[in-house]
N, C-alpha and C positions, 0 to 999 in steps of 0.2 A: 558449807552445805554439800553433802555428796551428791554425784550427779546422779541425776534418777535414770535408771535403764526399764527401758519400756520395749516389751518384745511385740513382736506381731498378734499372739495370743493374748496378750495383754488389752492392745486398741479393738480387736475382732474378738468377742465373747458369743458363745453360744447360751441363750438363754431360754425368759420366758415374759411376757409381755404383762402389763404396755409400758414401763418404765424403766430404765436402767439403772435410774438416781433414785427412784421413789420403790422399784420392787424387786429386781436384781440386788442393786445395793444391800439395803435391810434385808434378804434372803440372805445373801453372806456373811452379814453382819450375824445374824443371829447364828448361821454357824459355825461362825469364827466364835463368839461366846461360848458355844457347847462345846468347842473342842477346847475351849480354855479351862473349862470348868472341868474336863473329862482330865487333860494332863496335870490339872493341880489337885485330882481327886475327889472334887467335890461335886460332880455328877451324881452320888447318889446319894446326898446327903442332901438335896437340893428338896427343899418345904414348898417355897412362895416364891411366884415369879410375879414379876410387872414390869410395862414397857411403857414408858414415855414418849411419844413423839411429839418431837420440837418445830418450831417454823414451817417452813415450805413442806416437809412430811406430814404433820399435824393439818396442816392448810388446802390440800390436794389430796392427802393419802389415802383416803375413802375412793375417790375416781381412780387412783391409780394402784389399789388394791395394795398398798402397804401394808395391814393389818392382817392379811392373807400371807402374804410374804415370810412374815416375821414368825410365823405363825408353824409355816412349813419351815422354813430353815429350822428353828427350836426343835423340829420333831425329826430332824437328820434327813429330810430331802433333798436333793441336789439338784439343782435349775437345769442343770447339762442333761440329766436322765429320766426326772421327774415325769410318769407320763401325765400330758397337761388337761387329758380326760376327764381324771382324778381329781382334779382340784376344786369342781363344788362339792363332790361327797367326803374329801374329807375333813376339810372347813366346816361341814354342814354334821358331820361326826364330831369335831370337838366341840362347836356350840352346845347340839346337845344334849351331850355327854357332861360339859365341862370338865374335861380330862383330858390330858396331853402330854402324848410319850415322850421326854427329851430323849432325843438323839433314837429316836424310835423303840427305846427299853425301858426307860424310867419315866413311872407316872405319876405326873403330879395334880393336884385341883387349880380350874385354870376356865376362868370364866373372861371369853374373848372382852365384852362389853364390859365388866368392869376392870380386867385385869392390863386391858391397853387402852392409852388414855394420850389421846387428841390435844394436845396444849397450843391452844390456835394463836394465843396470843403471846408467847415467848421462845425466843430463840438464844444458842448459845452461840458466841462472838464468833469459835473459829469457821463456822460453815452453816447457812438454811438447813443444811439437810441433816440433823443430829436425832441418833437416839439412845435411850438409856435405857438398859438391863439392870431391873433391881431384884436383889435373890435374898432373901432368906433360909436358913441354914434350917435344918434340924435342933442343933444344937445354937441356935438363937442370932447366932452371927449375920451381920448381913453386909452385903457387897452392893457397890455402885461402880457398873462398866459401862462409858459412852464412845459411839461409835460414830464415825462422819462416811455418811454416802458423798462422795466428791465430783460425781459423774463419771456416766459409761461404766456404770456397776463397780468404778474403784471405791474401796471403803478403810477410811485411815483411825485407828484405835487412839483414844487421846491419849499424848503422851508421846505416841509414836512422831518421830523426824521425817519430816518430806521423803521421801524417795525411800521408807523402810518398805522391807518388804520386797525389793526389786534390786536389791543388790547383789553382792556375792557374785557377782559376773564381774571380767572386763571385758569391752569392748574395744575390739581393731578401733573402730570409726565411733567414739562418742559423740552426739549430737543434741544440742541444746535451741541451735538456730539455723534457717537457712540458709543463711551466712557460713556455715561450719559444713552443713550436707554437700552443696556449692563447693568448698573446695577441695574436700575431701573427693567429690567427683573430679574436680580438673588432676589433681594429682595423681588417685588412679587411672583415669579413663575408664571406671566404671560407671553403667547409669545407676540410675537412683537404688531401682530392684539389688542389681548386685552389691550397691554399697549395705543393704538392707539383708541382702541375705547372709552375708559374711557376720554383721552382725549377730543372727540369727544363730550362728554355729559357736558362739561361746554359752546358748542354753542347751544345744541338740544338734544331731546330724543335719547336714542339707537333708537328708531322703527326709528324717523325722521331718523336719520342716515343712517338708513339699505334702507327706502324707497329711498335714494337719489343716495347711490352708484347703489343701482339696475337701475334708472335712467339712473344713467352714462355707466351704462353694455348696457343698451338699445340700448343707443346713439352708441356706439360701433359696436355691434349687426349689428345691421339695415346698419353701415356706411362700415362693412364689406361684408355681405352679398349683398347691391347696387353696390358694388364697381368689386363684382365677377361676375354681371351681366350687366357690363357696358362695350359697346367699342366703339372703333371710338379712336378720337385723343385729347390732352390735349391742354386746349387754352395757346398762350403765343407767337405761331408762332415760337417753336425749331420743332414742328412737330412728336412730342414724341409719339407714337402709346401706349394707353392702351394694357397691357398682363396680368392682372387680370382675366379677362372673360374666354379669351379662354384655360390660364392655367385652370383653373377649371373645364373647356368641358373637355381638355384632360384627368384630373387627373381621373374625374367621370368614364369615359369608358361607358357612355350611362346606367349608372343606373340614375332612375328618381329620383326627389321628389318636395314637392310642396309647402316646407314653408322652415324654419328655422332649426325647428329641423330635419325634414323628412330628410335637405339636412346634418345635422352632421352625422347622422344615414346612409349616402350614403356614406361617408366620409369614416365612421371607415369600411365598408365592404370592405374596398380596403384593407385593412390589416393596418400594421405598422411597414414593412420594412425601413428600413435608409432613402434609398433617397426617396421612398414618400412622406414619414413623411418628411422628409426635403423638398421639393416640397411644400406641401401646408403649411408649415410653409413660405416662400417665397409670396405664393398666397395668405396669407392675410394680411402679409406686405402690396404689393403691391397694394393688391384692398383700402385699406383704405388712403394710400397716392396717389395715383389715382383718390380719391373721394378729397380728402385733395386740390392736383394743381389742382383741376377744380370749387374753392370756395364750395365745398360741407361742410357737416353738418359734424363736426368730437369733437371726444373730446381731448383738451390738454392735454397730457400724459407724461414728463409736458409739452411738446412747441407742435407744430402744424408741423412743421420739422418732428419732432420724433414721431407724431400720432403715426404709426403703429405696432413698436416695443410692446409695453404690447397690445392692444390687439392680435396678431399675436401670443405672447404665452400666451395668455389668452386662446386663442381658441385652441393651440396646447393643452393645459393642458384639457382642455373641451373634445377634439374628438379622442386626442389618450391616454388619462390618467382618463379619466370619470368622470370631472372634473363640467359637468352639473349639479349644488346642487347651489343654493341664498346662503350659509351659505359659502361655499368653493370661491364663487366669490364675495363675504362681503370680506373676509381675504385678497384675493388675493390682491385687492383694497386698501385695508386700510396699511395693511403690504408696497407697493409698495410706499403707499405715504410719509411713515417716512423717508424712503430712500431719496426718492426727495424734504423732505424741510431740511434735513442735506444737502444735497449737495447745495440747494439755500441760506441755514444758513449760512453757512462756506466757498462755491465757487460763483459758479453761474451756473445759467441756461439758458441763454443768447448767442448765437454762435457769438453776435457782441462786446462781452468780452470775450468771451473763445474760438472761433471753435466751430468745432462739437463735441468734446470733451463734452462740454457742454450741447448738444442737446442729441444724439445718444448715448455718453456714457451713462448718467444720464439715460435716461431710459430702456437703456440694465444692468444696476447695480440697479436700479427700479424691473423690470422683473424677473431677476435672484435670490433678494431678495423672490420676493411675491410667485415663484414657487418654491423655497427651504421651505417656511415654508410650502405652502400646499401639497409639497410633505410627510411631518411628519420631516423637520428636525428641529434642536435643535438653539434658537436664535442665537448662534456663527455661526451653517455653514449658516444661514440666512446672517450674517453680511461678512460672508467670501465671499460666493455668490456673494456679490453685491461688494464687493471689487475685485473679478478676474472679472470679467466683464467690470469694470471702469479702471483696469491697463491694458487692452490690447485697450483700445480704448485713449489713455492718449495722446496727441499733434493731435489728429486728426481735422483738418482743416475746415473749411467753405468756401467754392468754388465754388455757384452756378454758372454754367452757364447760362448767360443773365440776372441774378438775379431772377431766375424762381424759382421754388422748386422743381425741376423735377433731375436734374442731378448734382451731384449724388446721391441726397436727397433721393429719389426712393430706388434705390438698397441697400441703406446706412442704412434701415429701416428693409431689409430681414437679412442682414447679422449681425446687433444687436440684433435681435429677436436671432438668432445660438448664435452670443457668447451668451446670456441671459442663452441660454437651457442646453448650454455646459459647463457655470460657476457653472450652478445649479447642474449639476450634478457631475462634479469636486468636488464640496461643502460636498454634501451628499457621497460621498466616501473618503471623507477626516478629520482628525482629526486637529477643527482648534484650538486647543491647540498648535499646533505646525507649526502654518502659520507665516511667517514671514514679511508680509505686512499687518499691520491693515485699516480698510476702513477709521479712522478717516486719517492715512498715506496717502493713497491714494487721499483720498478729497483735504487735502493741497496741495499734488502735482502737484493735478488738476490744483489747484486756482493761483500756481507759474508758471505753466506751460503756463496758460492763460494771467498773467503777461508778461511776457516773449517771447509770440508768434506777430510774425508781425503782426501789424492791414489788411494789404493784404489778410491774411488769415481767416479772423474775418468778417463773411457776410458781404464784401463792393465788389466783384467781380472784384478785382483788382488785385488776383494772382491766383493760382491755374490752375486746371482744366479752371475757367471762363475765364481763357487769352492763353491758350496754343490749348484750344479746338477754333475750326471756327465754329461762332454758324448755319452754314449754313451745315453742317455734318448732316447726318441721325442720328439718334440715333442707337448706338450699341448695 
């Protein structure tokens, strides 16, 4: 099997909410179809479409706007540029109309309710997440292309071998396990970041590099600070009230400011007593997976579930650790992402294969990584880091209610940003010469554990929280 090379762009996607696996995903899927269909010429001979969605898509995809997705990707929008304004009017223009530009030039008749079709009760063996592209020709012929959302908006074409798609690179430093990261550090005397960024330079310069994570800090940024200025209610009809906003009135206590930095700078005068600090560690969970259930601009961290955990301690490390330097938030980025393509190397990142386990773990063992190195610790308590983080989140469930991304996805985002800060610093006071669980340990656990766990609890809303709660409850 080739090894699979996974770049930093790769783990970190800029997108569009609330799903990685469910709307990210089928967004690329359908435009990897149209460009299929465009380079074999048959974009404009194209009559009849229909889309099947399989399992866990079929089972949630309505909460998680799958049929929107697929919708836009077929009409050549791109999730990275897309503005996300746009997207009930022009959903709300193909219904009805019943008309849909592929690739934004070729129109064809295309009725969303009959022509995409919910199969709640069948899945295909290689993955929950599967959909089919059926086309009819002009000239009568017709085509069947299935696609797998795999998590963190990767999507592998049936047919395609593990790792297509990601090749055509060699890397200095190949990495499968932290077992291999580990000693590729002792040999160099690189930390993590550097073994990570060397990597990095068999797709593009350092500069391009540095220019793209800054990028994705951007996207962050912005999806943070929108999100601590936004209220009213989350669409989906649970009636989930925004508490990003006015957490941040309270926390301020009526100090002003008038941008981004002005407001960190408002931030840290509050002090950095416990529960503050723990306060707006919460508050920017929140505001970003707030922006996340309401189709906002966010980046996969790795999934769209888990948006808000790395930044949330990105920005703790930013406002209470003075963490504001391009060079400290390059590492933090880069360090975070080795973490999350061992764990997609060796488990999954996917919560309709693993739970949340897979979502919330991953990038609370992500987070606690990239803030142990930039706090100055040593690659071991970096790797110890990210393994206490991933062993206290280990059989943790996937249970939307209604198949939203709102409950308990929401709070499930504050509370892995804490363990994140908590593993980190457990880390840095501890000698992990003498840890008794290695993270390569824990990955596999992961991966058995995910084996192992009802498909119920594996984003289909078929147990959990999604069956015990009445989705007619206020939110708690």
């Amino acid at each position: 099997m080739p090894h699979e090379c996974i770049s930093v762009f790769d783990i970190f996607k800029i997108g569009v909410g609330p799903s990685s696996s469910h709307t990210l995903g089928p967004w690329r899927a359908a435009m990897r179809f149209v460009d299929d269909l465009q380079t074999a010429g048959k974009l404009p001979q194209v009559k009849n479409l229909a889309i099947l969605l399989y399992g866990s898509l079929a089972k949630t995809g309505h909460g998680h706007g799958t049929d929107i997705a697929v919708q836009l990707g077929l009409s050549g929008d791109d999730p990275v540029t897309f503005d996300v304004n746009q997207i009930e009017s022009k959903i709300d223009g193909i219904r009805r109309h019943r008309k849909l530009q592929l690739a934004g030039r070729y129109e064809i008749d295309f009725d969303p309710l009959n022509d995409i079709e919910f199969l709640y009760d069948e899945s295909l063996p290689f993955h929950p997440n599967a959909l089919t592209f059926l086309v009819t020709l002009e000239n009568g012929d017709q085509t069947a292309t299935t696609f797998y959302s795999i998590g963190g908006g990767f999507v592998v074409k049936e047919g395609e071998e593990k790792g297509a798609g990601y090749g055509g690179v060699e890397l200095p430093f190949p990495i499968d396990t932290a077992r291999q990261l580990l000693q590729f550090c002792i040999k160099t005397g690189f930390s993590i970041s550097e073994i990570v960024m060397e990597n990095e330079q068999a797709w593009r310069s350092e500069a391009a590099t540095k220019e793209g994570i800054l990028k994705i800090w951007q996207v962050m940024q912005e999806c943070t600070y929108r999100g601590v200025h936004t209220s009213g209610e989350l669409p989906g009809g649970l009636k989930v009230g925004r508490r990003a906003a006015a957490l941040n009135k309270k926390l301020l206590q009526g100090r002003t400011y008038t941008d981004y930095n002005s407001w960190i700078e408002a931030i840290r005068a509050g002090g950095n007593h416990f529960s503050y600090t723990l306060d707006w560690v919460s508050c920017f969970a929140l505001a970003v997976n707030e922006e996340n259930a309401s189709f906002g601009r966010v980046v996969t961290a790795p999934t769209n579930g888990a948006a808000g955990v790395i930044p949330a301690v990105l920005q703790y490390y930013i406002a209470f650790c003075d963490g504001l330097h391009p060079e400290k938030i390059i590492q933090f980025v880069l360090t975070a992402s080795e973490v999350g393509s061992i764990f997609k190397k060796r488990s999954t990142i996917s919560a309709a294969m693993g739970g949340c386990q897979a979502e919330i773990g991953v990038s609370s063992a992500m987070a606690a990584a990239a803030l142990t190195e930039c706090m100055g610790g040593s690659q071991r308590q970096v790797l110890m880091a990210a393994e206490i983080a991933m062993e206290h989140h280990l059989g943790l469930t996937c249970d939307p209610i209604g198949g939203l991304v709102q409950i308990p996805c929401i709070e499930r985002n504050t509370m892995g940003a804490i363990k994140a800060i908590t593993a980190s610093q457990l880390a840095l006071q501890s000698n992990p010469e003498l840890a008794k669980v290695s993270l390569d340990a824990v990955v596999k656990t992961m991966w058995e554990t995910a084996l192992d766990m009802n498909s119920k609890y594996k984003e289909t809303s078929d147990g959990g929280l999604a069956v015990n709660i009445p989705i007619s409850l206020p939110e708690c």
